[in-house]
N, C-alpha and C positions, 0 to 999 in steps of 0.2 A: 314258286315251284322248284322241286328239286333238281339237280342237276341232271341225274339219269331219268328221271320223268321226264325231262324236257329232250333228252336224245332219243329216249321210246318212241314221244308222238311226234314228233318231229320224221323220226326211221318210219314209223305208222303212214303218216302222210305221205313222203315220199315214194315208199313199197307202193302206197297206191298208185301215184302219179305214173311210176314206172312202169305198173301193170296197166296201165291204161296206153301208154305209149305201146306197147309189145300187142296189144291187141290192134290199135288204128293204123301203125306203121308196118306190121310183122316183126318180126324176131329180130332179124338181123339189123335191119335202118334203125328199131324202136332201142335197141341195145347199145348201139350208136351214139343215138341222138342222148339220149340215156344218157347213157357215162363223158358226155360231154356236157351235159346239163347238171351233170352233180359234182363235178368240177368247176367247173365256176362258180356252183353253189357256195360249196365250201371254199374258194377265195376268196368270194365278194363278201362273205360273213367273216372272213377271217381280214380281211385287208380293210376292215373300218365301213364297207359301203353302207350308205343309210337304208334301202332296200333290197333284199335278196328276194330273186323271182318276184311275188306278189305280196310281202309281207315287209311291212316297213320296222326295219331294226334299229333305227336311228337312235333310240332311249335305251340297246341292251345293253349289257355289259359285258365284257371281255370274257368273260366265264360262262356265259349263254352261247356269243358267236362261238366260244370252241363248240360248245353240245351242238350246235347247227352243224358245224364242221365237221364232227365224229360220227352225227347221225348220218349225214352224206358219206362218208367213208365207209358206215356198217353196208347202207345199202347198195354200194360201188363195190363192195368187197364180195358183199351177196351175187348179185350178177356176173362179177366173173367167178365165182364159184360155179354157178350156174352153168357159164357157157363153157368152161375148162372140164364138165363134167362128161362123161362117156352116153351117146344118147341111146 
């Protein structure tokens, strides 16, 4: 898989996870919890861990955890876009 395919569906999964957090938590706890869970995302793919959340990366390769990494970033970046914006 290509490297930016693999930050699309990876940002695709996520977006969802986060929209599902914003709906069970509300807004503000699920934004939260959010941007505290896509942080650690992106360091436990980035610090070597063999599984991130629910997927075991133990076979990836250093250039996969970055795209986990960057795709956690797109959608941490996405969110505070979101909540920095004028309602």
């Amino acid at each position: 898989m290509d490297h930016n395919d693999l930050i699309e569906l990876v940002a695709r999964d996520l977006t969802q996870s986060v929209s599902q957090m914003l709906v069970e938590m509300g807004s503000e706890d699920g934004q939260r919890f959010a941007r505290r869970a896509l942080v650690k995302f992106a360091t436990q793919a980035l610090s070597g861990a063999p599984r991130v959340g629910g997927m075991n990366i133990s076979t990836f390769s250093d250039g996969e955890r970055h795209a986990l990494a960057q795709a956690s970033a797109i959608v941490l970046a996405t969110i505070q876009a979101d909540t920095s914006r004028p309602q």
